[in-house]
C-alpha positions in Angstrom: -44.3 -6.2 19.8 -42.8 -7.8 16.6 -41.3 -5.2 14.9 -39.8 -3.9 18.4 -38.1 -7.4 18.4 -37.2 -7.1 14.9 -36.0 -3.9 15.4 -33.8 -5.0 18.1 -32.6 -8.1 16.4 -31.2 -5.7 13.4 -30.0 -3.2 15.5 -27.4 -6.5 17.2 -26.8 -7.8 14.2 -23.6 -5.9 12.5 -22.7 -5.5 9.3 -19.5 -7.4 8.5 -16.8 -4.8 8.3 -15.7 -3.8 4.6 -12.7 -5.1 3.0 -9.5 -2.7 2.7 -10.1 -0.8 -0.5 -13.7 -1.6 -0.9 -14.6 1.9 -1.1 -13.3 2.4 -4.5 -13.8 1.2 -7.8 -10.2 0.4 -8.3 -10.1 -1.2 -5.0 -12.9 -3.5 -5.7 -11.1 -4.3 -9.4 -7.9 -5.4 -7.7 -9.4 -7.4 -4.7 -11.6 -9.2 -7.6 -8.8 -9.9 -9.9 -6.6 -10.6 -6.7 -8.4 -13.7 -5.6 -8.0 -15.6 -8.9 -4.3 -14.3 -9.3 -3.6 -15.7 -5.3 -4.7 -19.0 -6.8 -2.6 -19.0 -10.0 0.4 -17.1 -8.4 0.1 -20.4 -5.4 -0.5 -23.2 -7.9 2.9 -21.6 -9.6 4.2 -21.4 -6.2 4.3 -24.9 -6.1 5.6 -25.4 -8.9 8.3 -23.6 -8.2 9.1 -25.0 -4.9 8.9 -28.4 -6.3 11.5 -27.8 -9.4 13.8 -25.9 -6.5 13.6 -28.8 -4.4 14.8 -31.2 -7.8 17.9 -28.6 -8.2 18.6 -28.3 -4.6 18.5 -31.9 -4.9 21.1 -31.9 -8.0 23.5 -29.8 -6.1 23.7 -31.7 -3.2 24.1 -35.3 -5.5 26.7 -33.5 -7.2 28.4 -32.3 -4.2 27.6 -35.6 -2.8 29.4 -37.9 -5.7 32.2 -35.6 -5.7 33.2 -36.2 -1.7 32.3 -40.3 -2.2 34.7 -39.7 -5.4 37.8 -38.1 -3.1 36.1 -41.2 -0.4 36.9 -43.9 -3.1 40.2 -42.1 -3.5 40.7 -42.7 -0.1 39.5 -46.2 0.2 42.3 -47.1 -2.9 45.3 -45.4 -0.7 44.3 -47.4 2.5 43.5 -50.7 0.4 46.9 -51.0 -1.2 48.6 -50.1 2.0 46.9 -53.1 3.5 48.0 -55.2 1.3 51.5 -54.6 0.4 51.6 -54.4 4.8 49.9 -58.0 5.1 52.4 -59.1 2.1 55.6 -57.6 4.6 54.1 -59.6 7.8 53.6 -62.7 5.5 57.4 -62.8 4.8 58.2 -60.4 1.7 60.7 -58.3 2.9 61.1 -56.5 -0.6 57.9 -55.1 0.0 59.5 -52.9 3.4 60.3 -49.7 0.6 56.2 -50.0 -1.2 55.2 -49.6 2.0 57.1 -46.4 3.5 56.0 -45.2 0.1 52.4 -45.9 0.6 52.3 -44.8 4.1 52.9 -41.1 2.6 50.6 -41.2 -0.7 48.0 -42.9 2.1 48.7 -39.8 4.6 48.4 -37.5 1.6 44.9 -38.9 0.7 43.6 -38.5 3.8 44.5 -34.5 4.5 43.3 -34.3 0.8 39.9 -35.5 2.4 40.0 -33.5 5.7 40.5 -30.5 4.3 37.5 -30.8 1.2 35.5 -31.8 4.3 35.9 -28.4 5.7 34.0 -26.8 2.7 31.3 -29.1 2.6 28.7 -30.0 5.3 25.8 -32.3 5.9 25.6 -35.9 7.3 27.7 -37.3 5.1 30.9 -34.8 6.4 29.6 -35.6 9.7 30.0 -39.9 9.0 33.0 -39.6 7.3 34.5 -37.4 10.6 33.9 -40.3 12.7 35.3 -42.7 10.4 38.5 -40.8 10.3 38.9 -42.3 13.8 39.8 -45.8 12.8 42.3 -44.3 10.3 44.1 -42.2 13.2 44.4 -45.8 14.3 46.8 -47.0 11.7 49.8 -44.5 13.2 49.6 -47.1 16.0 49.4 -50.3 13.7 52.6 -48.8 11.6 54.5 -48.4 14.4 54.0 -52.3 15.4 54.6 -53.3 12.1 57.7 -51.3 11.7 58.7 -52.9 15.2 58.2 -56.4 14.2 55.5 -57.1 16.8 52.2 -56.9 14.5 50.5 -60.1 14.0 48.9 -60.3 10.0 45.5 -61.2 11.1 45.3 -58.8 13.0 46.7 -55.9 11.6 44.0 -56.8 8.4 41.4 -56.5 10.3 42.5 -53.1 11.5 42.8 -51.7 8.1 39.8 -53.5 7.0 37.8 -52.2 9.9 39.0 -48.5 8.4 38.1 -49.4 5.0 34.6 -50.8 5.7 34.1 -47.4 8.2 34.6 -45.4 5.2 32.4 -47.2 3.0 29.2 -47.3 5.1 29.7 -43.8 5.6 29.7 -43.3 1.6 25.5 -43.8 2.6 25.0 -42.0 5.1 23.0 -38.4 4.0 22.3 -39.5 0.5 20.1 -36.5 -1.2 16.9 -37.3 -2.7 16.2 -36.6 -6.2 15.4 -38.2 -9.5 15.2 -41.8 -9.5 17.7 -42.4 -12.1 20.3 -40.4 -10.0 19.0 -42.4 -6.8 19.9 -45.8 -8.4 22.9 -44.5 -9.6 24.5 -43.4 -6.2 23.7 -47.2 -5.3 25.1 -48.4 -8.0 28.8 -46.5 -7.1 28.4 -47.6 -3.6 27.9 -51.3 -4.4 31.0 -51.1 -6.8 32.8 -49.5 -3.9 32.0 -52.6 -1.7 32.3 -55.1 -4.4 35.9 -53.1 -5.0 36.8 -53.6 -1.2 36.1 -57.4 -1.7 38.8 -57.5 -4.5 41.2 -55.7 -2.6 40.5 -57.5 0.7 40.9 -60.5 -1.5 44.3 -58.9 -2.9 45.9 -58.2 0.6 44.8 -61.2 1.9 46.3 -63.9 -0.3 49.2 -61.6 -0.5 50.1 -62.9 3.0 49.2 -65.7 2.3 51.1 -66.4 -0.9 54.2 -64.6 1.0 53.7 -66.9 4.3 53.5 -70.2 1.5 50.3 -71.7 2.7 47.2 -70.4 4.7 46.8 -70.5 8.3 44.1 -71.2 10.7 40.8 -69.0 9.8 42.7 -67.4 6.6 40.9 -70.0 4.3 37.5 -69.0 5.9 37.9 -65.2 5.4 39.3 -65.9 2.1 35.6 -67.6 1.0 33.3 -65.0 2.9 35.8 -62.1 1.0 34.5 -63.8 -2.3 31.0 -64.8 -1.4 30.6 -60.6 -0.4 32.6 -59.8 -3.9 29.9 -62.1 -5.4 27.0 -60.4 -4.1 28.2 -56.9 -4.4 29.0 -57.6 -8.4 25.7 -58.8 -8.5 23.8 -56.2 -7.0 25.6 -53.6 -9.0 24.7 -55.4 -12.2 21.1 -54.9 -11.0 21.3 -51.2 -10.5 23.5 -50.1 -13.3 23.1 -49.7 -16.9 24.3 -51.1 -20.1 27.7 -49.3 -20.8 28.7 -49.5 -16.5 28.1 -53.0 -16.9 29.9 -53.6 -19.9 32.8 -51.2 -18.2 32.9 -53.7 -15.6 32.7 -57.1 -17.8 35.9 -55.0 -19.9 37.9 -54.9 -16.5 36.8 -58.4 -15.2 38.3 -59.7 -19.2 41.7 -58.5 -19.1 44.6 -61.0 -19.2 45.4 -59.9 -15.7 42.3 -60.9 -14.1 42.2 -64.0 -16.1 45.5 -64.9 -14.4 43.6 -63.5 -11.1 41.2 -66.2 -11.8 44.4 -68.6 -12.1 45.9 -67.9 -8.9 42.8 -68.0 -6.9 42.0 -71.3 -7.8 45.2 -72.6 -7.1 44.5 -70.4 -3.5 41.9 -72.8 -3.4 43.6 -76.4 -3.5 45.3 -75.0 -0.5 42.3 -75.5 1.4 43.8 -78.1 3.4 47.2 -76.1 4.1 49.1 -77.7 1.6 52.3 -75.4 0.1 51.3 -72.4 -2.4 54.1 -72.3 -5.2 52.2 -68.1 -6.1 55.1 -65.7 -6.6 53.7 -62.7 -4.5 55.1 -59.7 -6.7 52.6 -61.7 -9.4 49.9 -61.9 -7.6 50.0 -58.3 -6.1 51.0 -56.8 -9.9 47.8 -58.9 -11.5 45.6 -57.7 -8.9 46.5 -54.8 -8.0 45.5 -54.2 -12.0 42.3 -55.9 -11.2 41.6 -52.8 -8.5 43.0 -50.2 -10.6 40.5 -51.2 -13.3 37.3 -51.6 -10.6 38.5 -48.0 -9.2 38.3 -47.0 -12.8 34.8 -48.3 -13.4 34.3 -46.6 -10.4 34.9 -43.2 -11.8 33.2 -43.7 -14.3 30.2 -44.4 -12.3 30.5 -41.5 -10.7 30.9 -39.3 -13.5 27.7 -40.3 -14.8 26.0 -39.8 -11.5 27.2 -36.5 -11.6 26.6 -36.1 -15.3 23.0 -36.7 -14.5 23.0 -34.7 -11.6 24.2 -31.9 -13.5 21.4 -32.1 -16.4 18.6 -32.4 -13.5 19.6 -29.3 -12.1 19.9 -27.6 -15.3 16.7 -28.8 -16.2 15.3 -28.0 -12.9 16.9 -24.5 -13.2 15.5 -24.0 -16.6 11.8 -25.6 -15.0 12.4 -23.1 -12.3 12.9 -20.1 -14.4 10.0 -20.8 -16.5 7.7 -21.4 -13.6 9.0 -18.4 -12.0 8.5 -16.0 -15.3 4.9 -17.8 -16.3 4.2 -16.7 -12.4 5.5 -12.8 -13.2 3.7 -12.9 -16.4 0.1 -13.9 -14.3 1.0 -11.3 -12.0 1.8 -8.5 -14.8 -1.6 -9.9 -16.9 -3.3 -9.2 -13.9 -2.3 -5.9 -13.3 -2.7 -4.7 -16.3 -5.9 -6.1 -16.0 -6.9 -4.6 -12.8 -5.6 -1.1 -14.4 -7.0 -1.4 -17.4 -10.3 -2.2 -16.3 -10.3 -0.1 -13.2 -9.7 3.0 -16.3 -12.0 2.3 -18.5 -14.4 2.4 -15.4 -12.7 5.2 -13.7 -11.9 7.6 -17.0 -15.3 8.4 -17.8 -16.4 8.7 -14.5 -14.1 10.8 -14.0 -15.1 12.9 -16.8 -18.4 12.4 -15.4 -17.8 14.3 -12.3 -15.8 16.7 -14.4 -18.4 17.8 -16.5 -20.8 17.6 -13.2 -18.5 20.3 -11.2 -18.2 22.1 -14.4 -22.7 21.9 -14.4 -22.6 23.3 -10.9 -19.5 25.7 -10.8 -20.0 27.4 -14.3 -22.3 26.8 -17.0 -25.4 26.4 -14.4 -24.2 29.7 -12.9 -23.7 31.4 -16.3 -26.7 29.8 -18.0 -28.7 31.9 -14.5 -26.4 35.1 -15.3 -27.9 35.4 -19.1 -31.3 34.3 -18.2 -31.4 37.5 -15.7 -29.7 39.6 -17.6 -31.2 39.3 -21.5 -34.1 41.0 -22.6 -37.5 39.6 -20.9 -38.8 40.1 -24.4 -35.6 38.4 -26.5 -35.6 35.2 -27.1 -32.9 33.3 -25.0 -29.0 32.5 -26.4 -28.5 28.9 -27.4 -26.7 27.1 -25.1 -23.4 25.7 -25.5 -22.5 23.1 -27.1 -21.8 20.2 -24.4 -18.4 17.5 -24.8 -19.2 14.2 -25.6 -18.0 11.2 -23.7 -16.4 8.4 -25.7 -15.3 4.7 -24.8 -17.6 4.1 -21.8 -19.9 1.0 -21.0 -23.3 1.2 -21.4 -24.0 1.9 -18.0 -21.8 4.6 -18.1 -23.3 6.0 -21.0 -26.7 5.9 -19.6 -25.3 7.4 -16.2 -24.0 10.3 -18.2 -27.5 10.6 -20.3 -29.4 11.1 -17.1 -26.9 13.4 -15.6 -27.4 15.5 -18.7 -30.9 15.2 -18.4 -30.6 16.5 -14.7 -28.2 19.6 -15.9 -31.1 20.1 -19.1 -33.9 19.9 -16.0 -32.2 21.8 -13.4 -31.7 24.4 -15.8 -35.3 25.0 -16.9 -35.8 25.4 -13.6 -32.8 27.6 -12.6 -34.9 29.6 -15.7 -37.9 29.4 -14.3 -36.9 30.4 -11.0 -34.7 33.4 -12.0 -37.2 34.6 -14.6 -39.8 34.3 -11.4 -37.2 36.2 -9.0 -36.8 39.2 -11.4 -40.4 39.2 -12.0 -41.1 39.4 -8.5 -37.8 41.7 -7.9 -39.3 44.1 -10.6 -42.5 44.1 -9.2 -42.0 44.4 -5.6 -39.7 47.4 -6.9 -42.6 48.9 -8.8 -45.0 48.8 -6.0 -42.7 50.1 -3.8 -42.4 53.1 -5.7 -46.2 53.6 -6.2 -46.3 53.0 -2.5 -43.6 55.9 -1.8 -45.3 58.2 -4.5 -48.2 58.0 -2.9 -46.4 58.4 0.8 -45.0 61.6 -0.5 -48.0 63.1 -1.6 -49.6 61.8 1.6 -47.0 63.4 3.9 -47.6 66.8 1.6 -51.1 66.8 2.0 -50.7 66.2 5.9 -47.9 69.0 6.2 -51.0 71.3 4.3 -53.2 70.2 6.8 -51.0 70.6 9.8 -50.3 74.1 8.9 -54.1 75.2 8.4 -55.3 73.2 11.7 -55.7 75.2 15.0 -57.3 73.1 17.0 -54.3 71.3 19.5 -56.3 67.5 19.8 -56.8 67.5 15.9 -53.3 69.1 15.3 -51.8 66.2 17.3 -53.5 63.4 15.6 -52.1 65.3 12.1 -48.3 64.6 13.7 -49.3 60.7 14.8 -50.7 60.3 11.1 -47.5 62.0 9.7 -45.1 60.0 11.8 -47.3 56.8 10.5 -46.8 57.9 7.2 -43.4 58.4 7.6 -42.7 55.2 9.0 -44.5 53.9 6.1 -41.9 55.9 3.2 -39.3 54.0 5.4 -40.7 50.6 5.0 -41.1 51.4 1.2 -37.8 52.4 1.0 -36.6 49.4 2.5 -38.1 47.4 -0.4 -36.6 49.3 -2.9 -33.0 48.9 -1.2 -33.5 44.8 -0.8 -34.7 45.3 -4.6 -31.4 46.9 -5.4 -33.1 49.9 -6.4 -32.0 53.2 -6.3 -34.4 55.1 -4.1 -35.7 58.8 -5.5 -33.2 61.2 -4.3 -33.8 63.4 -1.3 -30.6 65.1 -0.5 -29.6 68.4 0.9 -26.9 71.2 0.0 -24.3 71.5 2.1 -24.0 69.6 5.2 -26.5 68.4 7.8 -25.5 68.2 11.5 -24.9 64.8 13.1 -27.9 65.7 15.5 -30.1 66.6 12.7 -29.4 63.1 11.1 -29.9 61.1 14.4 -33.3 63.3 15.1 -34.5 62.7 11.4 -33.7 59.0 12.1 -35.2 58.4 15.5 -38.6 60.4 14.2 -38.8 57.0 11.3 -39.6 54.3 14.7 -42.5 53.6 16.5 -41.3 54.0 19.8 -39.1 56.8 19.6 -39.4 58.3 22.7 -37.5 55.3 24.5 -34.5 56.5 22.3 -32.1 58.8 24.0 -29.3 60.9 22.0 -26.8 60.7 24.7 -23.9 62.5 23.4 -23.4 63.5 20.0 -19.6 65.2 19.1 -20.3 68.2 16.0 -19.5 66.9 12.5 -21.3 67.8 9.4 -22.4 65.0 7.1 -22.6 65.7 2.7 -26.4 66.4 2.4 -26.0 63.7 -0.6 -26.1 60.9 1.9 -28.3 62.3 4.5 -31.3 60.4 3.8 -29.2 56.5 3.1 -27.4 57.5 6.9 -30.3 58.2 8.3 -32.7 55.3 7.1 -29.6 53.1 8.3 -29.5 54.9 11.7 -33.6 54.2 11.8 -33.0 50.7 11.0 -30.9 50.0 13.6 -32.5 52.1 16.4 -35.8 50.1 15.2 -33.8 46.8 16.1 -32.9 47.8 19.3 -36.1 48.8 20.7 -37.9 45.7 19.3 -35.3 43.5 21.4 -34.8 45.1 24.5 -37.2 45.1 27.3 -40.6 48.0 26.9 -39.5 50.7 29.7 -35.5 50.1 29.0 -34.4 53.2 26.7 -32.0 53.2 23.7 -29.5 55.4 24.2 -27.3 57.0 20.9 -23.6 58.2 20.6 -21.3 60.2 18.3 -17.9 60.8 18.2 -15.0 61.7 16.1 -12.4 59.1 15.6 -9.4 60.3 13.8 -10.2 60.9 10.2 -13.7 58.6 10.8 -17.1 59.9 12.5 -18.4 56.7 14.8 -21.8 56.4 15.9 -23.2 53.9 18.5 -26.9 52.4 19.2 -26.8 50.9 22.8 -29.3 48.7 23.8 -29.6 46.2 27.0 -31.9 43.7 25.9 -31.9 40.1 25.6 -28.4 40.0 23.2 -27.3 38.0 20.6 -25.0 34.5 20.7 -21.9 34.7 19.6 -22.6 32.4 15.8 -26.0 34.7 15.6 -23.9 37.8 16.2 -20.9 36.7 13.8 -23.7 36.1 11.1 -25.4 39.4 11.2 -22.4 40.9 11.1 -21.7 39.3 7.8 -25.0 40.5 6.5 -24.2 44.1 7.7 -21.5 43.8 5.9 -22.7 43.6 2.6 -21.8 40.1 2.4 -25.1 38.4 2.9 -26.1 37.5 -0.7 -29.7 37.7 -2.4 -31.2 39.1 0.6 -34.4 39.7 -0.9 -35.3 36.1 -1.3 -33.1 34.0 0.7 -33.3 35.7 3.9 -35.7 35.3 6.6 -38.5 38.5 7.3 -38.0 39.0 10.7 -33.6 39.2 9.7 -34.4 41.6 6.7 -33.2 45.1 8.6 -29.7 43.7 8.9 -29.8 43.4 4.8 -31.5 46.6 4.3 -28.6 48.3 6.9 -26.0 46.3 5.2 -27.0 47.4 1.3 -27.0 51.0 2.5 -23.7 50.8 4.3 -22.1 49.4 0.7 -24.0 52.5 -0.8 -22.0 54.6 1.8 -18.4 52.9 2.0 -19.3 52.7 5.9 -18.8 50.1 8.6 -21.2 48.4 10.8 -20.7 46.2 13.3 -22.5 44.9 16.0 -20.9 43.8 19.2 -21.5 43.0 23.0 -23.3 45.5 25.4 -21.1 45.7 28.8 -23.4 44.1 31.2 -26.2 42.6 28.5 -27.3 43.7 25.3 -25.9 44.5 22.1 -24.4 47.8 20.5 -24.2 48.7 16.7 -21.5 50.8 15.9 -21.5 52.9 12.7 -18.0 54.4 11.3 -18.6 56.8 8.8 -15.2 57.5 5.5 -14.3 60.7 6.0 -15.5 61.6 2.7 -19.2 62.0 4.5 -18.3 64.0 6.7 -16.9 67.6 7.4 -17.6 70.6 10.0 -20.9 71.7 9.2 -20.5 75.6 7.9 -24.5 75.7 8.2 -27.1 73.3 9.1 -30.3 72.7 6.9 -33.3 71.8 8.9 -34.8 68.5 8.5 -38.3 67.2 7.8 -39.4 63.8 8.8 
């Protein structure tokens, strides 16, 4: 009851199904050395995606400076158009040409912008798209200013509320990358606010200074403008590095920012909106230098972001290119490691199985050939001599030691066996030549006998001992055609009548009187080949009455066909299957190899009929009985036969 259940446990359980290319040795070599290399080639892979992320990175803060750069160019246009406008509403008529002028450079600046924006993409476009709204604004604001009807405070706020839209879109979609880079795009945007400060402060004062005094509120926003200008210088001195900070103490030290410094503090005893004595065109000029130098620190800033952008994508390029060649050169190392380990497994294998085909299709065959055809008495021919295999493993080595031992084994035995087969070949052949010695003396000494007895019982027991005997010559015959032996000659002169050959054959069976000669056509057979033709004839009539039923005859035909004499032997017995029937008629043939000791006994008649039919350059065939049965067709060459210009008598 156990082993049933254990049988039936192992016949659920299945075996997992092999990998693709498993079956091979080179298959099992590359799925090996594939696992490791996966590992290496991902590990590289990440490598790789990290240093393309760091220059995707690159590009984009380049790209990204560049656009806050054309921004900042921008941001300058719309700033000094602020001012010189505030300075026209404060009173300054000479400023009414500055700002027609300004109007155009602003207007240029801006379609500069739009049109760069069109190239680029990104959140940053997509910010600075909706600030442009505020600047589409302005055409309204000019148009109020050039009627007269603009108020200052609130025409600054306008272009202020433009500026500042601009700047806080210089942060929106700021790329990720190294932190160096990172600190450095804060760095240029507070400069750009601490910038706007300055100029805020600029237009400002310069409608204040134009107006003479400040007005309700002005004083206010001019303190928050310096508090943010404060707080944005600060912050920028945080974030950026020695030489931007001494860039921007440089532009902060000119003389023109130290007068800056003058005018504002005068600005700022007119708290209490007391008279300003500030000459506008001085103020604007002084400050206006101020901006140009922040805008130049600005540049600067940029550059360097972009400078450093630029070496972190070449080194990132560089990083890339090295992680993507070490990754080719794991993947070519392990190639060349699955090949070359794959041939020095496969190579002498293969030689292996070379040398084994070459074992089994020649020198195994030709090392049977000279064993059964030297001299019993010779010693045998040494053998040849046999390659040796070089630059295999061990394993290999001993695989191709026992192989040889196998082809050294298998051919003592091949010896063995085919010095047994011709032993037994020669003596099988011997006896049956004793045997049909003795027949023939036999069959004399009964035709003696037969010809001196008068008595009709004992007379007919001479004929049933002489067809016995004859029957017997036939049998020992038989042995000495599977043998390949030629037989003694018994031939004829002349020709022998077709009849005569049929009746000679049909007296060599037991049950000859079930055999019928039906109709048999004249023709004359060579007396040469009377007795092959008709032992072939007997062995086939002998077939047919062993395999058709005990009262049903065996009936026999002959008939000229063209140049050929064809003879049949009907039978309706039990017939043949259509494989049985295709493999006799190979055998009958001559094609049935070493009948003697590879074929069955009760199949040995076929060999016998088809190693006679070679002798005779005839053509036997067996094929289907109409109804049931089988018939064996005989065509004789018509070099056997001719018209018979006398007929010999035979004896059986």
């Amino acid at each position: 009851m156990t082993g049933n259940v254990l049988t039936t446990l192992r016949s659920t359980v299945r075996r997992p199904a092999a990998l693709p290319g498993w079956s091979s040795i080179r298959g099992r070599m590359a799925i090996v050395l594939a696992v490791p290399t996966c590992l290496l080639l991902a590990l590289t892979g990440l490598g790789v995606a990290d240093r393309a992320a760091d220059w995707s990175g690159a590009r984009e803060t380049e790209a990204h400076v560049g656009v806050l750069l054309r921004v900042q160019g921008l941001v300058r246009e719309v700033q000094r158009e602020r001012g010189l406008t505030n300075g026209l509403l404060g009173g300054e008529k000479g400023y009414r040409d500055d700002v027609v002028a300004q109007r155009t450079r602003t207007d240029r600046a801006r379609d500069a912008l739009s049109a760069a924006l069109d190239e680029e993409s990104g959140a940053l476009v997509s910010a600075l798209r909706a600030a442009d709204v505020p600047l589409a604004a302005l055409a309204t604001t000019r148009e109020y200013v050039d009627a007269g009807t603009a108020e200052r405070a609130a025409t600054l706020r306008t272009y202020t509320k433009a500026v500042t839209r601009l700047i806080d879109a210089e942060s929106a979609g700021v790329p990720d990358g190294d932190r160096r880079i990172a600190q450095g795009v804060q760095a240029l945007q507070a400069l750009a606010r601490a910038t706007e400060a300055v100029a805020l402060e600029r237009g400002s004062l310069n409608g204040v200074f134009a107006a003479g005094r400040f007005r309700s509120g002005e004083y206010l926003d001019f303190t928050e403008v310096r508090a943010t200008r404060v707080a944005a210088l600060e912050q920028f001195r945080q974030l950026a590095g020695e030489d931007e900070e001494s860039a921007l103490d440089a532009a902060f030290g000119t003389a023109g920012a130290g007068r800056v410094v003058g005018y504002e503090a005068r600005a700022e005893r007119g708290a209490d909106g007391s008279d300003l004595t500030v000459v506008p065109a001085r103020w604007w000029a002084d400050m206006t230098t101020l901006v140009d130098d922040l805008h130049g620190v600005q540049r600067g800033v940029g550059d360097d972001v972009r400078a450093r952008a630029g070496e972190a994508g070449s080194a990132a390029t560089r990083q890339l290119g090295g992680f993507l060649g070490l990754g080719v050169l794991i993947l070519a190392v392990a190639v060349a490691l699955a090949v070359f380990s794959a041939r020095s497994i496969t190579r002498p294998l293969g030689a292996l199985a070379d040398e084994a085909d070459t074992v089994a299709g020649n020198r195994l065959p030709e090392a049977v050939r000279r064993i059964q055809q030297a001299d019993p008495d010779a010693p045998l021919a040494p053998e040849f001599e046999r390659p040796r295999l070089s630059g295999g493993a061990r394993e290999i080595s001993r695989l191709a030691a026992a192989l040889r031992n196998v082809e050294d084994t298998a051919v003592g035995l091949a010896a063995e066996q085919a010095v047994l087969r011709r032993t037994s070949t020669e003596s099988l052949a011997s006896l049956g030549r004793r045997n049909q010695s003795l027949l023939s003396r036999q069959l004399g000494l009964i035709t003696t006998l037969e010809s001196q007895e008068l008595d009709p019982d004992a007379l007919a027991e001479l004929f049933e001992l002489d067809h016995l005997a004859t029957r017997m010559r036939r049998n020992a015959e038989s042995l000495l055609v599977l043998a390949g032996e030629e037989s003694p000659a018994r031939s004829w002169k002349g020709t022998v009548a077709v009849a005569d050959v049929v009746r000679s054959a049909v007296s060599e069976v037991e049950q000859y009187r079930r055999v019928t000669v039906v109709d048999i056509q004249q023709c004359g057979v060579r007396g040469h080949c009377v007795a092959e033709l008709s032992h072939l004839l007997a062995e086939l009539v002998e077939n047919a009455l062993m395999f058709s039923p005990p009262k049903q005859p065996v009936e026999v035909y002959g008939w000229r066909d063209g140049a050929e004499y064809c003879l049949a032997v009907v039978d309706r017995g039990i017939g043949m299957t259509p494989d049985r029937m295709a493999e006799s008629n190979t055998v009958l043939s001559g094609k049935g190899g070493d009948s003697l000791h590879a074929t069955p006994t009760r199949f040995l008649g076929h060999h016998v009929v088809g190693a006679l039919a070679v002798r005779l350059g005839a053509h036997v065939e067996l094929r289907p009985t109409q109804g049931a049965g089988v018939t064996a067709y005989v065509a004789l060459p018509s070099a056997l036969i001719q018209e018979p210009a006398s007929t010999a008598l035979l004896r059986g």
